[in-house]
N, C-alpha and C positions, 0 to 999 in steps of 0.2 A: 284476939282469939289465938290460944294455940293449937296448931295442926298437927298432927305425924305422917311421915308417913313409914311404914312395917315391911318388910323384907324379909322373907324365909324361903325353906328349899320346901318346893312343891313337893308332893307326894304323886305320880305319875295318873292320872287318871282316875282318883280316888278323894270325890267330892267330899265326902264326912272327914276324911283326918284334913285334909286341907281349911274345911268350916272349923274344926278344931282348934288348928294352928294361928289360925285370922282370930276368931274369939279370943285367945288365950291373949295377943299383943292386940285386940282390941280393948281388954281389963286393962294391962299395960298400961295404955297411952291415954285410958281415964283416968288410971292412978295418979298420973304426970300431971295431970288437968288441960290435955287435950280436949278439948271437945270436937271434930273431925277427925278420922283416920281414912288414908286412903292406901289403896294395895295394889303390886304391879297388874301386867298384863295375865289375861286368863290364868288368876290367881286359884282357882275353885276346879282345875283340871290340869296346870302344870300346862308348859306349852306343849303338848303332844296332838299334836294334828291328826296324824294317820287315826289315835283311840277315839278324835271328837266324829272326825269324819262316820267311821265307823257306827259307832255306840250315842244313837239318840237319845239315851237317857242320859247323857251328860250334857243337855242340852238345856239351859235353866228355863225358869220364868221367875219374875221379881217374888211372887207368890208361893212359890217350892219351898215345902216344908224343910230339906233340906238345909237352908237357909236361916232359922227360926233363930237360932245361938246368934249367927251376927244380928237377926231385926232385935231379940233381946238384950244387946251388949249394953246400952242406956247411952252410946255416943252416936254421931253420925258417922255414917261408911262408905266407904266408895268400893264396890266392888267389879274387877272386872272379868268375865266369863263368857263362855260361850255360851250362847242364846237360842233360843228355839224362834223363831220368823214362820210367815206364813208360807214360807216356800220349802224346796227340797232340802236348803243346806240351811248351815245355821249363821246366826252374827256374830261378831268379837263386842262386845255389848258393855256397858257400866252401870250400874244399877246401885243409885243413892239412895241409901237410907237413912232416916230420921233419928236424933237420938230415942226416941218413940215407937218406933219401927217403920213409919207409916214411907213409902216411896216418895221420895222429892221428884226423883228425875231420870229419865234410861237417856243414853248414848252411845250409838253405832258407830265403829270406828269405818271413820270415811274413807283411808288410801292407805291400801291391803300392801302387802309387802309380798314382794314376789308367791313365791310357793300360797300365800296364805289366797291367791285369788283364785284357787282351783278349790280350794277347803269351805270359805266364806263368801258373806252377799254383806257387801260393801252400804255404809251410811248414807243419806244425802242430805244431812242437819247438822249441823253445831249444838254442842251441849252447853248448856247454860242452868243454873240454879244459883238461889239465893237462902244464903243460912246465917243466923246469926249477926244479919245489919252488913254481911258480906256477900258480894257476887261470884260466882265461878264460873270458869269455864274448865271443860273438859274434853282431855284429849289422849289418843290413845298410840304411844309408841312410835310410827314412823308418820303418823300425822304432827309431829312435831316438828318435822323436815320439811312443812310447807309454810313460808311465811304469812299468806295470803287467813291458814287459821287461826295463829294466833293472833293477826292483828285484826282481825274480825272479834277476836274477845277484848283488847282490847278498847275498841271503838264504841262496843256494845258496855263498856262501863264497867267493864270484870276486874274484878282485884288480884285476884289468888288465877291462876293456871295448874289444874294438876292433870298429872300426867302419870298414866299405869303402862308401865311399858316394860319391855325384854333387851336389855344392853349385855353381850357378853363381853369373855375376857380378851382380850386381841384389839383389834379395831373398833368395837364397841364401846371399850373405855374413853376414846383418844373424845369418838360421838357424843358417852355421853357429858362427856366434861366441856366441849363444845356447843353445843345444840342450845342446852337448856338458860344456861350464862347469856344468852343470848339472846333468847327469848326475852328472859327477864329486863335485860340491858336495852331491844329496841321495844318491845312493848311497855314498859313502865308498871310489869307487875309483879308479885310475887309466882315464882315457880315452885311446885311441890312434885319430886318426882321419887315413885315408888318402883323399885327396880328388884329382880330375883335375884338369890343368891344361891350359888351352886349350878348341879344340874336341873335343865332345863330344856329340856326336849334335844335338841340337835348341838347345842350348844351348853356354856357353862356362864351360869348370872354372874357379872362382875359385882354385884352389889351395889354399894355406893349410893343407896338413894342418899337424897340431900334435899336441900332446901336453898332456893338463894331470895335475895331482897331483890325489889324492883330496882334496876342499872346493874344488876347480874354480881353482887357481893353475894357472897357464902356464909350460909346463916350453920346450917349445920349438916352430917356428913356421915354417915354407918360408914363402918368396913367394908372388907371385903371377901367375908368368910362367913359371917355369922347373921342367924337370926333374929332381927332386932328390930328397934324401932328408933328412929330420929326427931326429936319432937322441939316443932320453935313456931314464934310469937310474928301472927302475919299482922297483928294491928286489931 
Protein backbone atom coordinates (compact mmCIF):
# COMPACT_ATOMS: atom_id res chain seq x y z
CA UNK A 1 0.00 0.00 0.00
CA UNK A 2 1.19 3.46 -0.56
CA UNK A 3 0.64 6.21 1.93
CA UNK A 4 1.47 10.06 1.86
CA UNK A 5 1.68 12.14 3.91
CA UNK A 6 0.75 16.35 2.84
CA UNK A 7 2.35 19.40 4.22
CA UNK A 8 1.24 22.91 3.76
CA UNK A 9 1.11 26.34 5.43
CA UNK A 10 -2.31 26.66 7.29
CA UNK A 11 -4.45 29.44 6.61
CA UNK A 12 -4.86 30.90 10.38
CA UNK A 13 -8.28 29.96 11.68
CA UNK A 14 -10.02 29.45 8.45
CA UNK A 15 -11.57 25.86 8.10
CA UNK A 16 -12.79 26.09 4.34
CA UNK A 17 -9.48 27.34 2.66
CA UNK A 18 -7.47 24.88 4.89
CA UNK A 19 -10.43 21.82 3.55
CA UNK A 20 -9.34 23.41 0.26
CA UNK A 21 -5.76 22.93 0.51
CA UNK A 22 -6.09 19.17 2.20
CA UNK A 23 -8.54 18.27 -0.87
CA UNK A 24 -6.34 19.66 -3.49
CA UNK A 25 -2.98 17.20 -2.14
CA UNK A 26 -5.65 14.68 -1.20
CA UNK A 27 -6.38 14.45 -5.50
CA UNK A 28 -2.52 14.70 -5.51
CA UNK A 29 -1.67 11.59 -3.60
CA UNK A 30 -4.52 9.58 -5.41
CA UNK A 31 -2.99 10.61 -8.62
CA UNK A 32 0.32 8.95 -7.13
CA UNK A 33 -1.78 5.78 -6.32
CA UNK A 34 -1.83 6.53 -2.58
CA UNK A 35 -4.45 5.09 -1.15
CA UNK A 36 -4.20 6.74 2.56
CA UNK A 37 -3.17 10.38 3.16
CA UNK A 38 -2.49 11.76 6.33
CA UNK A 39 -2.10 15.58 7.56
CA UNK A 40 -0.16 17.36 10.46
CA UNK A 41 -1.44 18.42 13.80
CA UNK A 42 -4.77 20.75 13.87
CA UNK A 43 -4.50 20.87 10.19
CA UNK A 44 -8.21 22.37 9.63
CA UNK A 45 -7.42 25.59 12.12
CA UNK A 46 -3.59 26.12 11.74
CA UNK A 47 -2.10 25.73 15.33
CA UNK A 48 -3.70 28.94 16.69
CA UNK A 49 -4.92 28.26 20.22
CA UNK A 50 -5.86 31.62 21.51
CA UNK A 51 -8.71 31.65 17.83
CA UNK A 52 -9.82 27.70 18.86
CA UNK A 53 -10.11 28.68 22.58
CA UNK A 54 -12.07 31.50 21.74
CA UNK A 55 -14.33 30.58 18.55
CA UNK A 56 -16.44 27.27 19.08
CA UNK A 57 -17.29 27.10 15.83
CA UNK A 58 -13.91 25.84 14.96
CA UNK A 59 -14.55 23.13 16.93
CA UNK A 60 -15.30 19.95 14.53
CA UNK A 61 -17.36 16.93 14.48
CA UNK A 62 -16.58 13.90 12.08
CA UNK A 63 -20.07 14.84 10.59
CA UNK A 64 -19.43 18.84 9.71
CA UNK A 65 -20.32 19.55 6.57
CA UNK A 66 -17.46 21.60 6.39
CA UNK A 67 -15.72 18.56 5.87
CA UNK A 68 -17.71 16.98 2.81
CA UNK A 69 -14.58 17.80 0.10
CA UNK A 70 -12.08 15.62 2.30
CA UNK A 71 -15.10 12.62 3.03
CA UNK A 72 -15.59 13.07 -0.92
CA UNK A 73 -11.78 12.95 -1.95
CA UNK A 74 -12.26 8.87 -3.03
CA UNK A 75 -8.85 8.12 -0.72
CA UNK A 76 -8.52 7.47 3.06
CA UNK A 77 -7.58 10.53 5.44
CA UNK A 78 -6.32 11.26 8.44
CA UNK A 79 -7.37 14.47 9.75
CA UNK A 80 -6.21 16.17 12.68
CA UNK A 81 -8.45 19.20 14.36
CA UNK A 82 -9.75 20.52 17.04
CA UNK A 83 -12.85 18.72 18.34
CA UNK A 84 -15.98 19.67 19.99
CA UNK A 85 -16.28 17.08 23.63
CA UNK A 86 -18.77 17.03 25.92
CA UNK A 87 -17.37 19.47 28.03
CA UNK A 88 -16.30 23.18 28.16
CA UNK A 89 -12.95 23.04 26.08
CA UNK A 90 -12.38 21.20 23.10
CA UNK A 91 -9.91 18.00 22.04
CA UNK A 92 -6.71 17.98 19.59
CA UNK A 93 -8.74 15.02 17.97
CA UNK A 94 -7.98 12.62 14.38
CA UNK A 95 -10.80 11.82 12.56
CA UNK A 96 -10.16 8.83 9.84
CA UNK A 97 -11.97 8.67 6.96
CA UNK A 98 -12.79 5.95 4.45
CA UNK A 99 -11.97 6.18 0.89
CA UNK A 100 -15.94 6.19 0.90
CA UNK A 101 -16.26 8.77 3.39
CA UNK A 102 -17.70 6.77 5.90
CA UNK A 103 -15.56 7.25 9.69
CA UNK A 104 -12.97 4.38 10.45
CA UNK A 105 -11.81 5.85 13.68
CA UNK A 106 -11.42 9.37 16.12
CA UNK A 107 -8.27 9.82 18.41
CA UNK A 108 -7.71 12.18 21.19
CA UNK A 109 -4.36 13.27 21.61
CA UNK A 110 -3.33 11.95 25.02
CA UNK A 111 -0.15 14.15 26.45
CA UNK A 112 -0.90 17.94 25.92
CA UNK A 113 2.19 19.87 25.46
CA UNK A 114 2.61 22.64 27.77
CA UNK A 115 0.48 25.67 27.02
CA UNK A 116 -1.86 23.31 25.06
CA UNK A 117 -3.29 21.89 28.70
CA UNK A 118 -5.01 25.17 29.55
CA UNK A 119 -6.69 25.27 25.81
CA UNK A 120 -7.48 21.17 25.58
CA UNK A 121 -9.04 18.10 27.51
CA UNK A 122 -6.55 15.47 27.03
CA UNK A 123 -7.18 11.56 25.62
CA UNK A 124 -7.35 8.31 27.64
CA UNK A 125 -7.18 5.77 24.46
CA UNK A 126 -4.82 4.65 21.95
CA UNK A 127 -5.99 4.91 18.31
CA UNK A 128 -5.92 2.10 16.52
CA UNK A 129 -7.67 1.13 12.90
CA UNK A 130 -7.45 -1.23 10.30
CA UNK A 131 -7.38 -0.39 6.33
CA UNK A 132 -6.51 -2.23 3.60
CA UNK A 133 -5.13 -5.72 5.17
CA UNK A 134 -3.11 -3.07 7.43
CA UNK A 135 -3.11 -1.95 11.12
CA UNK A 136 -2.46 1.65 12.39
CA UNK A 137 -1.87 3.18 15.11
CA UNK A 138 -2.24 6.81 15.70
CA UNK A 139 -0.54 9.54 17.31
CA UNK A 140 -0.50 13.00 17.69
CA UNK A 141 2.84 15.19 18.05
CA UNK A 142 4.38 15.20 21.39
CA UNK A 143 2.65 11.72 22.12
CA UNK A 144 5.37 10.54 20.25
CA UNK A 145 7.94 11.33 23.02
CA UNK A 146 6.39 8.61 25.11
CA UNK A 147 7.67 5.29 24.51
CA UNK A 148 5.26 3.31 26.54
CA UNK A 149 2.62 4.59 23.21
CA UNK A 150 4.25 3.59 20.73
CA UNK A 151 5.06 0.17 21.86
CA UNK A 152 1.52 -0.36 22.87
CA UNK A 153 1.03 -0.09 18.87
CA UNK A 154 3.35 -2.08 18.39
CA UNK A 155 2.34 -5.05 20.74
CA UNK A 156 -1.10 -4.62 19.57
CA UNK A 157 0.07 -5.74 15.87
CA UNK A 158 0.19 -2.27 14.10
CA UNK A 159 2.21 -1.97 11.10
CA UNK A 160 2.14 1.72 9.93
CA UNK A 161 2.56 4.65 13.03
CA UNK A 162 1.39 7.96 11.77
CA UNK A 163 1.90 10.67 13.33
CA UNK A 164 0.11 14.50 12.72
CA UNK A 165 2.23 16.81 14.50
CA UNK A 166 3.87 20.56 14.64
CA UNK A 167 7.98 20.42 14.45
CA UNK A 168 9.34 23.81 14.08
CA UNK A 169 12.56 25.34 12.80
CA UNK A 170 15.23 25.46 15.63
CA UNK A 171 15.11 22.51 18.07
CA UNK A 172 12.28 20.93 16.32
CA UNK A 173 14.21 19.90 13.57
CA UNK A 174 17.17 18.16 15.56
CA UNK A 175 13.33 16.28 17.41
CA UNK A 176 12.00 15.69 14.46
CA UNK A 177 14.74 13.78 12.87
CA UNK A 178 15.25 12.12 16.26
CA UNK A 179 11.99 10.92 17.60
CA UNK A 180 10.50 9.23 14.75
CA UNK A 181 13.94 7.01 13.34
CA UNK A 182 13.28 5.80 16.35
CA UNK A 183 10.19 4.74 16.82
CA UNK A 184 10.45 3.04 13.68
CA UNK A 185 13.88 1.42 14.79
CA UNK A 186 12.58 0.01 18.54
CA UNK A 187 9.02 -0.60 17.40
CA UNK A 188 9.48 -2.58 14.25
CA UNK A 189 7.05 -0.36 12.19
CA UNK A 190 6.69 1.80 9.64
CA UNK A 191 6.44 5.64 10.68
CA UNK A 192 4.42 8.20 8.71
CA UNK A 193 4.73 11.69 9.82
CA UNK A 194 2.89 14.62 8.64
CA UNK A 195 4.58 17.84 9.77
CA UNK A 196 3.53 21.90 8.72
CA UNK A 197 5.25 23.90 6.85
CA UNK A 198 5.66 27.67 7.42
CA UNK A 199 3.91 29.70 9.80
CA UNK A 200 2.17 28.13 12.38
CA UNK A 201 0.76 29.65 15.24
CA UNK A 202 3.79 30.82 17.58
CA UNK A 203 6.16 29.18 15.56
CA UNK A 204 7.40 28.30 12.03
CA UNK A 205 6.80 24.41 10.45
CA UNK A 206 10.01 23.01 9.53
CA UNK A 207 8.54 20.77 7.13
CA UNK A 208 10.09 17.57 6.45
CA UNK A 209 7.38 15.24 6.76
CA UNK A 210 8.94 11.78 5.73
CA UNK A 211 8.38 8.40 5.96
CA UNK A 212 10.84 5.74 7.44
CA UNK A 213 10.89 1.82 7.22
CA UNK A 214 10.54 -0.41 10.29
CA UNK A 215 14.64 -0.14 11.98
CA UNK A 216 14.17 3.67 11.34
CA UNK A 217 15.75 3.68 7.29
CA UNK A 218 14.30 6.72 5.33
CA UNK A 219 11.84 5.94 2.71
CA UNK A 220 11.13 9.43 1.66
CA UNK A 221 11.45 13.13 2.79
CA UNK A 222 9.49 16.84 1.65
CA UNK A 223 11.44 19.94 1.98
CA UNK A 224 11.38 22.55 3.90
CA UNK A 225 9.45 25.39 2.42
CA UNK A 226 6.99 23.93 0.26
CA UNK A 227 3.48 22.61 0.07
CA UNK A 228 3.63 19.04 -0.82
CA UNK A 229 3.13 15.78 -0.38
CA UNK A 230 5.71 12.65 0.26
CA UNK A 231 4.24 9.45 -1.02
CA UNK A 232 5.99 5.73 -0.39
CA UNK A 233 5.10 2.05 -0.25
CA UNK A 234 4.38 0.67 3.50
CA UNK A 235 3.94 -2.96 2.13
Amino acid sequence: MKIAAGQFTCVPADVAANVRQMAVLAGQARTQGAELVVFPELALTGYELKAVLAEPNLWMTPDDPRLDAIRAGGIATVVNCAAATDGPRPSIETFVFGPDGQLLTTYRKQHLFEHEQAVFTAGQHDGRFEFGGIRFALATCFDNHFPDLTARGSADGCQVHLASSLYGTGGGVEELATVHPGIAEDSGMHVVLANHVGPAGPWTGCGRSSVWAPGGALLAEADTQTAMLVVADVG
